[in-house]
N, CA, C and O atoms as a CHARMM CRD file, in Angstrom:
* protein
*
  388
    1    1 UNK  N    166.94200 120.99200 114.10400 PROA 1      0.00000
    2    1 UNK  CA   166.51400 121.55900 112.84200 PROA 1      0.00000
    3    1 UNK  C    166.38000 120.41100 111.84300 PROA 1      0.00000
    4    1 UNK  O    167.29800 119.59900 111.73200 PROA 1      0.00000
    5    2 UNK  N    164.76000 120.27300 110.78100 PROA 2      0.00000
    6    2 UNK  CA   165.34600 119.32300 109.56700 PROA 2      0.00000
    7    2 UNK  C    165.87000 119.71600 108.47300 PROA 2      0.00000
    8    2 UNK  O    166.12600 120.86100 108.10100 PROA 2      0.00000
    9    3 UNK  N    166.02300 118.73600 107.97000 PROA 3      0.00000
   10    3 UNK  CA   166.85900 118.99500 106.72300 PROA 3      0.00000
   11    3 UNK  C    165.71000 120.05900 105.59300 PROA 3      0.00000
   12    3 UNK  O    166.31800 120.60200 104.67000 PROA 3      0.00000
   13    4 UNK  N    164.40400 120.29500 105.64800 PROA 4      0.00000
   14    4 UNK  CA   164.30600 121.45400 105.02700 PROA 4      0.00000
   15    4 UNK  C    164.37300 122.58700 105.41800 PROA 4      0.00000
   16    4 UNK  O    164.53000 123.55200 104.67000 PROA 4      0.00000
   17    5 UNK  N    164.25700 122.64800 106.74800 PROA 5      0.00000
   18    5 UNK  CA   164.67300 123.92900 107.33700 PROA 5      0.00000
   19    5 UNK  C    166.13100 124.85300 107.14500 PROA 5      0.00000
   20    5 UNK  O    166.29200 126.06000 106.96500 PROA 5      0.00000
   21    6 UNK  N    167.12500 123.69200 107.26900 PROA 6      0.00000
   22    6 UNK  CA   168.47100 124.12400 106.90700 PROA 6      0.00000
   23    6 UNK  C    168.89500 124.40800 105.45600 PROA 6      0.00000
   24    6 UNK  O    169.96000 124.99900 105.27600 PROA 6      0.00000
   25    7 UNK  N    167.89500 123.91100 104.06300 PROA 7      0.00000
   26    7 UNK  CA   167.76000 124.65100 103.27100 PROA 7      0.00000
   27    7 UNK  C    167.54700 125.54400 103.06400 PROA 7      0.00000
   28    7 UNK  O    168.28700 126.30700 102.44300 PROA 7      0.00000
   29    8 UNK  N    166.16800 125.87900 103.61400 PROA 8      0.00000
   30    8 UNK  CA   165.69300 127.48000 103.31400 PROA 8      0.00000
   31    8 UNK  C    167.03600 128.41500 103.99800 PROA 8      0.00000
   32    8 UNK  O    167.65300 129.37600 103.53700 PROA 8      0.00000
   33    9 UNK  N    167.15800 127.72700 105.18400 PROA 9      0.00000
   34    9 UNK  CA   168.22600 128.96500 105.94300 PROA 9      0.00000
   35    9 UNK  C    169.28200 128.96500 105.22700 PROA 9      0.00000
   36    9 UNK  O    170.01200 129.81600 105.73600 PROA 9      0.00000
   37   10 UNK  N    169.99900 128.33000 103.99100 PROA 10     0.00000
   38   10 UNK  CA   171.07100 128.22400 103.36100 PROA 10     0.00000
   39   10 UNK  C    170.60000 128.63200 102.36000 PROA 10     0.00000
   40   10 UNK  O    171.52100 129.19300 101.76600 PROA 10     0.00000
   41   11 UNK  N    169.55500 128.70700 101.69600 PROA 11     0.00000
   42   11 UNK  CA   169.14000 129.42700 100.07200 PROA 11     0.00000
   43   11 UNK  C    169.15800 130.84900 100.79200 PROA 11     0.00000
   44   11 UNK  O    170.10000 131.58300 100.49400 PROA 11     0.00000
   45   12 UNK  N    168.16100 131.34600 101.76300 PROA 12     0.00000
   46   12 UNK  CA   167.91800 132.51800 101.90100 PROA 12     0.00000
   47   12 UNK  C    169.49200 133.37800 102.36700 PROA 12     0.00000
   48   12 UNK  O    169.76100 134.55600 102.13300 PROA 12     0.00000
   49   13 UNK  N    170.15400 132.59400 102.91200 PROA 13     0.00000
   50   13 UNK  CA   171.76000 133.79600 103.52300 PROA 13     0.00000
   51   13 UNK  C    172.43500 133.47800 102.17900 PROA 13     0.00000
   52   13 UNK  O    173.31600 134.27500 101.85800 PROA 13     0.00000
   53   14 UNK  N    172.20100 132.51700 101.37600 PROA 14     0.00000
   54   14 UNK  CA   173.13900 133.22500 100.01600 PROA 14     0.00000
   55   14 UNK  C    173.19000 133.88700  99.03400 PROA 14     0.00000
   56   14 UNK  O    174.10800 134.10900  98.24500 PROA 14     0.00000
   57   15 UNK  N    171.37700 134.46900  99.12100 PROA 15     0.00000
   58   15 UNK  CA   170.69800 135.30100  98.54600 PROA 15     0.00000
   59   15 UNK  C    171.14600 136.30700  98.78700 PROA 15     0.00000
   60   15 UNK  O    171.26900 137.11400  97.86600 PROA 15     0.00000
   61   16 UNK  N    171.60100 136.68200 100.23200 PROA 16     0.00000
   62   16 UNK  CA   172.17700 138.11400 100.37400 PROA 16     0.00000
   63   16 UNK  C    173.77300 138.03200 100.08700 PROA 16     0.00000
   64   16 UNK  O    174.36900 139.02900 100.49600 PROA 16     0.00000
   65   17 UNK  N    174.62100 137.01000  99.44400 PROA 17     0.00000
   66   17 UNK  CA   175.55600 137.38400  98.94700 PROA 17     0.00000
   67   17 UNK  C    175.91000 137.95800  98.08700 PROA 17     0.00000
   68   17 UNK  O    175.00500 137.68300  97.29900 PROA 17     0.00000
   69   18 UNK  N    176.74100 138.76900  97.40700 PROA 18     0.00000
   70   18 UNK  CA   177.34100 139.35600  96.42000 PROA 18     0.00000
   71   18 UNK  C    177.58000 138.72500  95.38600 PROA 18     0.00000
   72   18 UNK  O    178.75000 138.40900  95.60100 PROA 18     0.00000
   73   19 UNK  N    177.19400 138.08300  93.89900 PROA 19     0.00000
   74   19 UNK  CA   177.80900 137.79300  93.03400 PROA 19     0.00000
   75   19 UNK  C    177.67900 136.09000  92.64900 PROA 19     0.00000
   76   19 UNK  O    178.14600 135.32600  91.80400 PROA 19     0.00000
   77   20 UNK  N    176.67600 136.01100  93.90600 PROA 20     0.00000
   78   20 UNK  CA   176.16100 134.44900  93.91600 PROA 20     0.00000
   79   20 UNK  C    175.02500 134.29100  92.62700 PROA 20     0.00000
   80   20 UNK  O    174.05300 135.00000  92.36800 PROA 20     0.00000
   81   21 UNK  N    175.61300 132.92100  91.84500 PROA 21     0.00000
   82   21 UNK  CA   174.42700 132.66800  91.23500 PROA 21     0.00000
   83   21 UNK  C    173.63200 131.46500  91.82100 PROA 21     0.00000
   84   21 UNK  O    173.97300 130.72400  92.74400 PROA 21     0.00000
   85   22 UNK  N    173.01100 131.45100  91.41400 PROA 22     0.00000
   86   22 UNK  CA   171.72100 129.95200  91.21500 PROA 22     0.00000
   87   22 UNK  C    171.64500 129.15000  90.63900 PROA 22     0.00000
   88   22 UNK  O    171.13800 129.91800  89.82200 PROA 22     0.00000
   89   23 UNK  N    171.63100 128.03600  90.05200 PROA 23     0.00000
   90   23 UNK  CA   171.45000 127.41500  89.11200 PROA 23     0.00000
   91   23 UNK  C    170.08700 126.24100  89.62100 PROA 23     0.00000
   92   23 UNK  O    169.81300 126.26300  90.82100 PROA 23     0.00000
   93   24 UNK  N    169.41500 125.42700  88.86700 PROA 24     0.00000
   94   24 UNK  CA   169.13100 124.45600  89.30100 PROA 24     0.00000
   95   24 UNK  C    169.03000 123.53000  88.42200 PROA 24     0.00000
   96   24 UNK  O    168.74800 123.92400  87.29100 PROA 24     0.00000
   97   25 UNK  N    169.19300 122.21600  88.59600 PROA 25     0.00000
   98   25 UNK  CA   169.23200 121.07000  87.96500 PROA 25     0.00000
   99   25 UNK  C    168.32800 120.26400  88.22600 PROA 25     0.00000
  100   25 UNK  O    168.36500 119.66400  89.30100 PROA 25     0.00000
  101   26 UNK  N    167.25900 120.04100  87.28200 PROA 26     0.00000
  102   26 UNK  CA   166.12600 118.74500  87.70500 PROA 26     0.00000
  103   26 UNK  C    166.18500 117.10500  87.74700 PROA 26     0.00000
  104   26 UNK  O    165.49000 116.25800  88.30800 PROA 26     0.00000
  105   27 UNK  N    167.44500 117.04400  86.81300 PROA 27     0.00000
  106   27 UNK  CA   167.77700 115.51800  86.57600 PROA 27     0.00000
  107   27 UNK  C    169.42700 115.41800  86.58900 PROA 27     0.00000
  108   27 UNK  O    170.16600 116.04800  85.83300 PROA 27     0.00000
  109   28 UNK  N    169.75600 114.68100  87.40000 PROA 28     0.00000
  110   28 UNK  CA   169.12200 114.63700  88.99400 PROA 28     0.00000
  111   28 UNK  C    168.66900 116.10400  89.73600 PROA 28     0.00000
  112   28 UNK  O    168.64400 117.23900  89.26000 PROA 28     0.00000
  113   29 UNK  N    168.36700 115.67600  90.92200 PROA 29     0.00000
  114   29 UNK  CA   167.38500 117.27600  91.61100 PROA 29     0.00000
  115   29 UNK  C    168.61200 117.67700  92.50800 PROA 29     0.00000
  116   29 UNK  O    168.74500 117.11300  93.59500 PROA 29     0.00000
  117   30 UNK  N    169.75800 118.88800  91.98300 PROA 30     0.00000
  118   30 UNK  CA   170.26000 119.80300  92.89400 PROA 30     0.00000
  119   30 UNK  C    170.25000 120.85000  92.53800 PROA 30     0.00000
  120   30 UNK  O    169.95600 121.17400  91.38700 PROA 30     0.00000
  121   31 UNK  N    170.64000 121.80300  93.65100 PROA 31     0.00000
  122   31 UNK  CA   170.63700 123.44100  93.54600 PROA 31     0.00000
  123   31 UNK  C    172.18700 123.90500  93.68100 PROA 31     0.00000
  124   31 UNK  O    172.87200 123.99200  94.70000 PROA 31     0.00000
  125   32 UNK  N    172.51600 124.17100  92.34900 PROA 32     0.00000
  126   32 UNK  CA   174.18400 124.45800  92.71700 PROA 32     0.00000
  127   32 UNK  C    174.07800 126.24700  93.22000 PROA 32     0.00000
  128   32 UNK  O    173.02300 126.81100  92.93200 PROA 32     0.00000
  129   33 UNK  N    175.18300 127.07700  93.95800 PROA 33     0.00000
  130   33 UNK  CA   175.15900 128.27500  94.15600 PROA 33     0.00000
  131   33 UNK  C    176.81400 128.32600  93.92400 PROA 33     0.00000
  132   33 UNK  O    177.46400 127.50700  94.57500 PROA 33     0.00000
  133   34 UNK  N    177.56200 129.27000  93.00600 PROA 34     0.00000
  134   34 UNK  CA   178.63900 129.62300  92.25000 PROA 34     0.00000
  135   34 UNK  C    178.21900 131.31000  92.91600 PROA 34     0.00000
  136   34 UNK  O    177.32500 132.05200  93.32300 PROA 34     0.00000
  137   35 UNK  N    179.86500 131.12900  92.58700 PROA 35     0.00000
  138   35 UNK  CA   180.39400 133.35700  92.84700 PROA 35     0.00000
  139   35 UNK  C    181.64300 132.13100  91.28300 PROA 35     0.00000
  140   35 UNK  O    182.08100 130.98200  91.22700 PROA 35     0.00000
  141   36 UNK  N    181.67000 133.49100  90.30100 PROA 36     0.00000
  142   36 UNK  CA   182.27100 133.53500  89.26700 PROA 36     0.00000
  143   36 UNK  C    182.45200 132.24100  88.44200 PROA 36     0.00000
  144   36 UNK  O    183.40000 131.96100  87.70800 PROA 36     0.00000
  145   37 UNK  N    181.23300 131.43300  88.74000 PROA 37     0.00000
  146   37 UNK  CA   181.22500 129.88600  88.01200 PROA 37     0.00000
  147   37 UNK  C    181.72500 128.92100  88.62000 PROA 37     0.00000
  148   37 UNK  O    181.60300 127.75800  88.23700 PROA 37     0.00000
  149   38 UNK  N    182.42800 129.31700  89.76600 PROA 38     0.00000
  150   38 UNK  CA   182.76700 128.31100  91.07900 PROA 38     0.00000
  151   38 UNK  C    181.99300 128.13700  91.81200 PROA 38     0.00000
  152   38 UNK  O    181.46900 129.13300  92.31100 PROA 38     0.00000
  153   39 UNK  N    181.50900 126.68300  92.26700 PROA 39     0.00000
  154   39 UNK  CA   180.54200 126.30600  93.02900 PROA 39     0.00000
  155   39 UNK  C    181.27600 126.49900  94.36200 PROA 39     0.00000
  156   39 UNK  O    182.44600 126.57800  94.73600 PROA 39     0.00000
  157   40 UNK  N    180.11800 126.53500  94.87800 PROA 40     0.00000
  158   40 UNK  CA   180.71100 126.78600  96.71600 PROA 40     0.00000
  159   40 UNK  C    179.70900 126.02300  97.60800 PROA 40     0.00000
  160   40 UNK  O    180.13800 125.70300  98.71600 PROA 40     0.00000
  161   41 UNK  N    178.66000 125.74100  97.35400 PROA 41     0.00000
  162   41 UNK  CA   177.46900 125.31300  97.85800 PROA 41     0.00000
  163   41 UNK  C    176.28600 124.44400  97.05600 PROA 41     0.00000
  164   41 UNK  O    175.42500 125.02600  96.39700 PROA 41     0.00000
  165   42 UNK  N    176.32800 123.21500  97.16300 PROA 42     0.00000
  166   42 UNK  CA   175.29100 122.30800  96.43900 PROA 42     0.00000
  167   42 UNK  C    173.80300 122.32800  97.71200 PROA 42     0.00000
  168   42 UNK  O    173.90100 122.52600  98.92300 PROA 42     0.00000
  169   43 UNK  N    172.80500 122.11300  97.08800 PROA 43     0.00000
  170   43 UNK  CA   171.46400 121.37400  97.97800 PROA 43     0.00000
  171   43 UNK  C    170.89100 120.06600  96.80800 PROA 43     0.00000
  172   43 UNK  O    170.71000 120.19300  95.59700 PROA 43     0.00000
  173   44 UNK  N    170.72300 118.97600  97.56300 PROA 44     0.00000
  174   44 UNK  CA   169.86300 117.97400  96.93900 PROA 44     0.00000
  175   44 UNK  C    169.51300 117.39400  97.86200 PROA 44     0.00000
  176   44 UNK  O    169.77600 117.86700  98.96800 PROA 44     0.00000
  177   45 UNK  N    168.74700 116.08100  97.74800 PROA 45     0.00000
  178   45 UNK  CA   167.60800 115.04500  99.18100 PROA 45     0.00000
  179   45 UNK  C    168.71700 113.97300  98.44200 PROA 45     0.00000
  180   45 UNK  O    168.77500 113.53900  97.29200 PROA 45     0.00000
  181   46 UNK  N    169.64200 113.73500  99.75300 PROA 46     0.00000
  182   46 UNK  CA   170.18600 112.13500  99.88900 PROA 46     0.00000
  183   46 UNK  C    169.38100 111.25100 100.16800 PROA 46     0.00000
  184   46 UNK  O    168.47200 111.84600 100.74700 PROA 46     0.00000
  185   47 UNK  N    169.11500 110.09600 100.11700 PROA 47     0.00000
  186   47 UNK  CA   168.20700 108.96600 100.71100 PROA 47     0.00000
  187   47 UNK  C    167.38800 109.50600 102.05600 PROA 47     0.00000
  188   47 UNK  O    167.88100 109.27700 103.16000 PROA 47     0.00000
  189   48 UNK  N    166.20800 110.18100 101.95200 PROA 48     0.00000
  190   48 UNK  CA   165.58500 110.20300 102.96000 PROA 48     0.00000
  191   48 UNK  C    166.10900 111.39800 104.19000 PROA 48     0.00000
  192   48 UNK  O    165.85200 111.40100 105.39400 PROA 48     0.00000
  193   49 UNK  N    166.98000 112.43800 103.32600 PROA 49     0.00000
  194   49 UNK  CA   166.70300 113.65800 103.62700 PROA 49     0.00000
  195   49 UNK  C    167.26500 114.61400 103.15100 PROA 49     0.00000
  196   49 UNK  O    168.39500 114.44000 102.69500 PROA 49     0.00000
  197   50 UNK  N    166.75200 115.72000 103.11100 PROA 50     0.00000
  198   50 UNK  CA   167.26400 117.17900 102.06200 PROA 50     0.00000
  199   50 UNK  C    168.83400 117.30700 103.16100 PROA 50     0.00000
  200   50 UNK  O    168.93700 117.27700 104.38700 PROA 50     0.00000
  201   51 UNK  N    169.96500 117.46400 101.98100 PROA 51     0.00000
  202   51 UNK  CA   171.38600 117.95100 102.76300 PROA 51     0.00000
  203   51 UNK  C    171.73800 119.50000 102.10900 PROA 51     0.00000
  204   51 UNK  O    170.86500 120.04000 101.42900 PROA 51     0.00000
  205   52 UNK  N    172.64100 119.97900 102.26800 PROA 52     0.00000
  206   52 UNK  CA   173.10600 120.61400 102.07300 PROA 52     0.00000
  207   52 UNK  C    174.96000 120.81500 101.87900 PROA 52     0.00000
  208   52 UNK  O    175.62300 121.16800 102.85400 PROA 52     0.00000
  209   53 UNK  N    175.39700 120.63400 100.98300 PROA 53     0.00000
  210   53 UNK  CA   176.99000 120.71500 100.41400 PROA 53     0.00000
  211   53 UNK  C    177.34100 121.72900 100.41700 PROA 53     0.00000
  212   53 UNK  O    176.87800 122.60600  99.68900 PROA 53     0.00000
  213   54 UNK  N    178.30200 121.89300 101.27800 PROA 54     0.00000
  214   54 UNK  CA   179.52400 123.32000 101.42200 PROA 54     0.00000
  215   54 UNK  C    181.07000 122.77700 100.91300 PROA 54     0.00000
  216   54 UNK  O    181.55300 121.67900 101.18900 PROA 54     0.00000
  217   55 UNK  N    181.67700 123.79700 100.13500 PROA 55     0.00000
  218   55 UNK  CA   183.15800 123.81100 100.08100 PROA 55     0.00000
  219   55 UNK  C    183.46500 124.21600 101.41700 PROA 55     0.00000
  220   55 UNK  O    182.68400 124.75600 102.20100 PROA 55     0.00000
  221   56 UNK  N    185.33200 123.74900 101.73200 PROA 56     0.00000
  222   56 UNK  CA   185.64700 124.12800 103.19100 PROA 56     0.00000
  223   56 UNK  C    186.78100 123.87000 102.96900 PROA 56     0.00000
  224   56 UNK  O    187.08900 122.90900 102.26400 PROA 56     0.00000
  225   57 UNK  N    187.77300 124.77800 103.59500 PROA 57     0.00000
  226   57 UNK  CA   188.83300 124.36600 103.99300 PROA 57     0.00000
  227   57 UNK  C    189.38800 123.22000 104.50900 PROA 57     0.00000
  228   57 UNK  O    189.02200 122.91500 105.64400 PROA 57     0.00000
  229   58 UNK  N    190.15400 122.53700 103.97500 PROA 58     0.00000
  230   58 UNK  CA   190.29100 121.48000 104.60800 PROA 58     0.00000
  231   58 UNK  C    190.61200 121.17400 106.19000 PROA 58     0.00000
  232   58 UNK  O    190.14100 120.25500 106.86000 PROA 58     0.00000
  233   59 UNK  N    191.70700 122.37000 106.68300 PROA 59     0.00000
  234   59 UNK  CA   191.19100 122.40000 108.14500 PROA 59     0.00000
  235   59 UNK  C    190.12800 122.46900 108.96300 PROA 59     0.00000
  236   59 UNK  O    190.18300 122.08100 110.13000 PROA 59     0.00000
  237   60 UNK  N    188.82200 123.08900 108.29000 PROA 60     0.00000
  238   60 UNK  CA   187.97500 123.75500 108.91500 PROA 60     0.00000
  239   60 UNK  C    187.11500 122.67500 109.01600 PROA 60     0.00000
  240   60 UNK  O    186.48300 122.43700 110.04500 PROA 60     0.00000
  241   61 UNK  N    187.02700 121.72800 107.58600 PROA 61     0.00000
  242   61 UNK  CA   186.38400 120.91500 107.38600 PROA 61     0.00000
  243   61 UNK  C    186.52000 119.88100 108.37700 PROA 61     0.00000
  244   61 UNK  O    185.63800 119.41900 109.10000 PROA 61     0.00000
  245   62 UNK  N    187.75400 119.57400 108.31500 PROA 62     0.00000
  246   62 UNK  CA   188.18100 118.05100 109.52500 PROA 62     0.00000
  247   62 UNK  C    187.97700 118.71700 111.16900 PROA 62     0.00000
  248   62 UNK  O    187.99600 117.93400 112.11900 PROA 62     0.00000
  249   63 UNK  N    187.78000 120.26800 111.40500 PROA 63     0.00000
  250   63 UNK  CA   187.74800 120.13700 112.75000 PROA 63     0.00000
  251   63 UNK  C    186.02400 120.22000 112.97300 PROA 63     0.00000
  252   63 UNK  O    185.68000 120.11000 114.15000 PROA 63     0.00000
  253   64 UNK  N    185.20700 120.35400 112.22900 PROA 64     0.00000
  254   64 UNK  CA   183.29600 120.61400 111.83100 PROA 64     0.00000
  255   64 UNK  C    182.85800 119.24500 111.88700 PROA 64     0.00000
  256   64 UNK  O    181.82600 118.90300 112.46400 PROA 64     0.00000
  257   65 UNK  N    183.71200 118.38400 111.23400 PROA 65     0.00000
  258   65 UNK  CA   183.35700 116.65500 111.24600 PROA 65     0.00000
  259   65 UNK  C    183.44800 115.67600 112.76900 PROA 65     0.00000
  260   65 UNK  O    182.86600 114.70500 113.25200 PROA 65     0.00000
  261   66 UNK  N    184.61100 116.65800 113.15400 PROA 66     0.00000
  262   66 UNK  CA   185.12200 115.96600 114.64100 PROA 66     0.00000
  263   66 UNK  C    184.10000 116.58200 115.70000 PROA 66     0.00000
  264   66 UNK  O    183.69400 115.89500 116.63700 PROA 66     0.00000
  265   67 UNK  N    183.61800 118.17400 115.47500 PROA 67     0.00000
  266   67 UNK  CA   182.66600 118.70200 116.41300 PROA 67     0.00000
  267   67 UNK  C    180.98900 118.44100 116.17500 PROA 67     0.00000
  268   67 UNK  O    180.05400 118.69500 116.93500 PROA 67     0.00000
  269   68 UNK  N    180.99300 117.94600 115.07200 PROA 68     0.00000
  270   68 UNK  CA   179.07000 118.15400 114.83700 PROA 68     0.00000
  271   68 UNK  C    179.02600 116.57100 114.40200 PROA 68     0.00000
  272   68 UNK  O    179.82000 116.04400 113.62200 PROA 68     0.00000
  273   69 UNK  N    177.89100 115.89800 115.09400 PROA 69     0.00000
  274   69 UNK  CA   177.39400 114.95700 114.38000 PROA 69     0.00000
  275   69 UNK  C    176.78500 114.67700 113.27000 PROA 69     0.00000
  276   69 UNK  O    176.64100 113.55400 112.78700 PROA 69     0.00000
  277   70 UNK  N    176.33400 115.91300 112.74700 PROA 70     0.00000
  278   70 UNK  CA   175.57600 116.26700 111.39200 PROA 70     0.00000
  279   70 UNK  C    176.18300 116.92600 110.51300 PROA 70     0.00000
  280   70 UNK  O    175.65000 117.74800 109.76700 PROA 70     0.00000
  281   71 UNK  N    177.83300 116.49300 110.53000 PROA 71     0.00000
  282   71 UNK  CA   179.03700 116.98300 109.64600 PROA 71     0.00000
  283   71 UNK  C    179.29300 116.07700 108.75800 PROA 71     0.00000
  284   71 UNK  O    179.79300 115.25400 109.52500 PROA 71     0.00000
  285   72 UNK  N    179.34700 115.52700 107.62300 PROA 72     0.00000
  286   72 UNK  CA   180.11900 114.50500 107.27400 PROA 72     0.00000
  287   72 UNK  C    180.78600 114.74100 106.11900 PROA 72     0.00000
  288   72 UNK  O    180.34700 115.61200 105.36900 PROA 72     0.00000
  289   73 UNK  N    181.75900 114.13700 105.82900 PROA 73     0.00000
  290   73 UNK  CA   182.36400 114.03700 104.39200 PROA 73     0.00000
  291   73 UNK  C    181.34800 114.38100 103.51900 PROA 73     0.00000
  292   73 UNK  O    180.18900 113.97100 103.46000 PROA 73     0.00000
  293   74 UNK  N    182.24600 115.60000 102.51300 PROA 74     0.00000
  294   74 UNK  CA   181.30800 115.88900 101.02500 PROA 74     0.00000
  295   74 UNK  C    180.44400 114.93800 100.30400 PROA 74     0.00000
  296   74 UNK  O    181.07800 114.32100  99.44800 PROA 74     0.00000
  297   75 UNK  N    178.84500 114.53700 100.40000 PROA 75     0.00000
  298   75 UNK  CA   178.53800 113.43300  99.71700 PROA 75     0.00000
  299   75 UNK  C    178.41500 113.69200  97.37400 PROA 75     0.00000
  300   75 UNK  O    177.75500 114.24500  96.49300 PROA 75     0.00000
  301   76 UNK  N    179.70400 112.71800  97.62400 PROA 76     0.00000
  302   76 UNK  CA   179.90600 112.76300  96.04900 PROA 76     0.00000
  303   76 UNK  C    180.75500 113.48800  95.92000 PROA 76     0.00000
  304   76 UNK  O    181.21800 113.17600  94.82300 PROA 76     0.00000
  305   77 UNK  N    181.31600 114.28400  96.29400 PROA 77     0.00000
  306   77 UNK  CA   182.33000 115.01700  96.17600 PROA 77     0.00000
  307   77 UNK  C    183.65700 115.05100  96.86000 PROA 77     0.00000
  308   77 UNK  O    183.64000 114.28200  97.82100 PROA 77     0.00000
  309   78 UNK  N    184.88400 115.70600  96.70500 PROA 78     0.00000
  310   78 UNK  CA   186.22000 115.50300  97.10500 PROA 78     0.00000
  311   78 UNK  C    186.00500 115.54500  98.68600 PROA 78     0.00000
  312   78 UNK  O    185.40600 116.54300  99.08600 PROA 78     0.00000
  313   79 UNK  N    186.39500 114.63200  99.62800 PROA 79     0.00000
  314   79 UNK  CA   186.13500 114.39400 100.69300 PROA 79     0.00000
  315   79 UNK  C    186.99200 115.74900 101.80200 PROA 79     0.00000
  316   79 UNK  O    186.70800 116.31200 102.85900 PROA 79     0.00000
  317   80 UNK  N    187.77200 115.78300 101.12300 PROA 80     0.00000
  318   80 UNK  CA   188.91800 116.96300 101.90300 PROA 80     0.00000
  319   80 UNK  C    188.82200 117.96100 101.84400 PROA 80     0.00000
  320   80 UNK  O    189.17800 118.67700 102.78000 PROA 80     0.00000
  321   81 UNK  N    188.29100 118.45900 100.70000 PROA 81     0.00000
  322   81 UNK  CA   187.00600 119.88400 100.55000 PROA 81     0.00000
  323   81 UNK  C    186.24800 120.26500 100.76300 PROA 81     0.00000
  324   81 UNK  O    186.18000 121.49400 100.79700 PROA 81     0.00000
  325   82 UNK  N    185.36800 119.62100 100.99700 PROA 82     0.00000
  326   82 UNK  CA   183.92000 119.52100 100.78900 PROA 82     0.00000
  327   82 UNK  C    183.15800 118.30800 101.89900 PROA 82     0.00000
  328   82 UNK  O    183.49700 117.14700 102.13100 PROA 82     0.00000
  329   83 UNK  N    181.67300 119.37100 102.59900 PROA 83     0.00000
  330   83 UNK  CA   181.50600 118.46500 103.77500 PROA 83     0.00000
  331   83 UNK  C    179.69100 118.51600 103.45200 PROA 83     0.00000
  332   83 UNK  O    178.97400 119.29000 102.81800 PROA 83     0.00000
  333   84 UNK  N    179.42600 117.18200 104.30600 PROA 84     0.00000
  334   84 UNK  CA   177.77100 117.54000 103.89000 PROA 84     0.00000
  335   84 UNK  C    177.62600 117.87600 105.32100 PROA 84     0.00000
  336   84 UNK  O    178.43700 117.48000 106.15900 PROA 84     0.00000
  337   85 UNK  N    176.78100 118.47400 105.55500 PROA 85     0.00000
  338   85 UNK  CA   175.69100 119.20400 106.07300 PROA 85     0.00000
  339   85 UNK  C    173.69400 118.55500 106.10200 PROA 85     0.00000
  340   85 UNK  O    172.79200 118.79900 105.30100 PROA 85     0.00000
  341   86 UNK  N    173.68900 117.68400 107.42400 PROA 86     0.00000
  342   86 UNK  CA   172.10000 117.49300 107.33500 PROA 86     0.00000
  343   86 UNK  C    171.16400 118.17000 108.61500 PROA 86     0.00000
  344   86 UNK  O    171.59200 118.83600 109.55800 PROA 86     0.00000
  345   87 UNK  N    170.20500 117.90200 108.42100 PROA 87     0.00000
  346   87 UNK  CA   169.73200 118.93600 109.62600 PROA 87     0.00000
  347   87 UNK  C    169.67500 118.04000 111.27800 PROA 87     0.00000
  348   87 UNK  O    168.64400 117.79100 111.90300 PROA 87     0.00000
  349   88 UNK  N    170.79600 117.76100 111.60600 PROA 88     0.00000
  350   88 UNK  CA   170.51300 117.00400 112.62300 PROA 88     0.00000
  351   88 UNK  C    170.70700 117.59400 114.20100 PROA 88     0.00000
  352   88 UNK  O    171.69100 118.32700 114.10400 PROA 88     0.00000
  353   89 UNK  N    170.41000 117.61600 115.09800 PROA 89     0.00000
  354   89 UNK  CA   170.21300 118.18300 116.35900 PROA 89     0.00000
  355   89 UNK  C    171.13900 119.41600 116.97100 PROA 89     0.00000
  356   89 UNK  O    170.81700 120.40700 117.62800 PROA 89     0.00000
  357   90 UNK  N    172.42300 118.94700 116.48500 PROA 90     0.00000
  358   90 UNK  CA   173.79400 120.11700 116.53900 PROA 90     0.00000
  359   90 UNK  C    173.58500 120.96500 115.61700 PROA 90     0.00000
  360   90 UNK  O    173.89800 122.14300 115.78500 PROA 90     0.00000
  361   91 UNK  N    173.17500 120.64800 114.79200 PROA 91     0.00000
  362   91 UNK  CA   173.01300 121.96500 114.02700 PROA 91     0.00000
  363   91 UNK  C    172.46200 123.40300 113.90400 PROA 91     0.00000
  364   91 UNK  O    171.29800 123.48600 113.51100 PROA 91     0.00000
  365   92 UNK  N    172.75200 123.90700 114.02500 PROA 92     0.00000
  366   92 UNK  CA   171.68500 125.59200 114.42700 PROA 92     0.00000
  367   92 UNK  C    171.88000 126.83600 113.33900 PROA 92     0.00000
  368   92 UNK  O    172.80800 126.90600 112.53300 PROA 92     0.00000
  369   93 UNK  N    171.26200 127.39100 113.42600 PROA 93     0.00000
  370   93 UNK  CA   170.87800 128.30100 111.81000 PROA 93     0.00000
  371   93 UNK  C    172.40200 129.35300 112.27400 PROA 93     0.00000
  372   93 UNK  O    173.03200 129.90600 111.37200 PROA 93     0.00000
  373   94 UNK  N    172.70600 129.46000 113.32600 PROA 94     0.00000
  374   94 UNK  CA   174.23400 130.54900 113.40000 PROA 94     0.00000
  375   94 UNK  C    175.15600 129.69600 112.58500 PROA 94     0.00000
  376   94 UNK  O    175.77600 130.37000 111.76300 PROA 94     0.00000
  377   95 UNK  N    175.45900 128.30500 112.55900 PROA 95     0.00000
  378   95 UNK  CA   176.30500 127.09600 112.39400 PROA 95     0.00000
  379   95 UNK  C    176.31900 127.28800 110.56700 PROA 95     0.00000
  380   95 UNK  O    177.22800 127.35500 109.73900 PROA 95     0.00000
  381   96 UNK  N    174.77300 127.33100 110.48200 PROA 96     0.00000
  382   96 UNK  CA   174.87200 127.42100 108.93600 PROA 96     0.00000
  383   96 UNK  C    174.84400 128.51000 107.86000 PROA 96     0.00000
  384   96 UNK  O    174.95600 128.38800 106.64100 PROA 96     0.00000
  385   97 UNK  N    174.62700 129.84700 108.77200 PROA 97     0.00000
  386   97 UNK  CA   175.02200 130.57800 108.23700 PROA 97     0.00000
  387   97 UNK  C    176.66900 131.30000 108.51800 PROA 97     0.00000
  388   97 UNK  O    177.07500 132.21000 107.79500 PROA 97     0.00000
């Protein structure tokens, strides 16, 4: 999957959440998604490709990093929370939604 594909599939399943907002930011270019003003989910293009930022448990997070090659530490954000997400070969639209 690329990295715009795993956008759309991450804008469109949080569309059907409950209580999710939207926001977007042009300068710099991300798409934050909040439930009650808490972010849970960033999208922006790192150097040469669209990612996608999830909050995570920190367990969940360190065992997603050890299983997917297209897991990595939150980019810009608290590393123990938060993981990026790019569209790289392990990845599959069940994974990201």
């Amino acid at each position: 999957m690329d990295g715009q594909e795993l956008q759309k599939i991450a804008d469109g399943f949080t569309a059907e959440l409950p209580g999710t907002d939207h926001e977007h930011r042009s300068d710099p270019n991300w798409d934050l998604y909040k439930v009650r003003g808490k972010v849970y989910m960033l999208m922006t293009d790192m150097p040469g490709r669209p990612v996608v930022i999830l909050k995570a448990d920190p367990d969940d997070a360190a065992a997603l990093r050890e299983q997917y090659t297209g897991i990595t530490p939150g980019y810009h954000m608290n590393k123990t929370h938060w993981i990026t997400v790019d569209g790289a070969d392990t990845i599959d639209e069940k994974l990201v939604k």
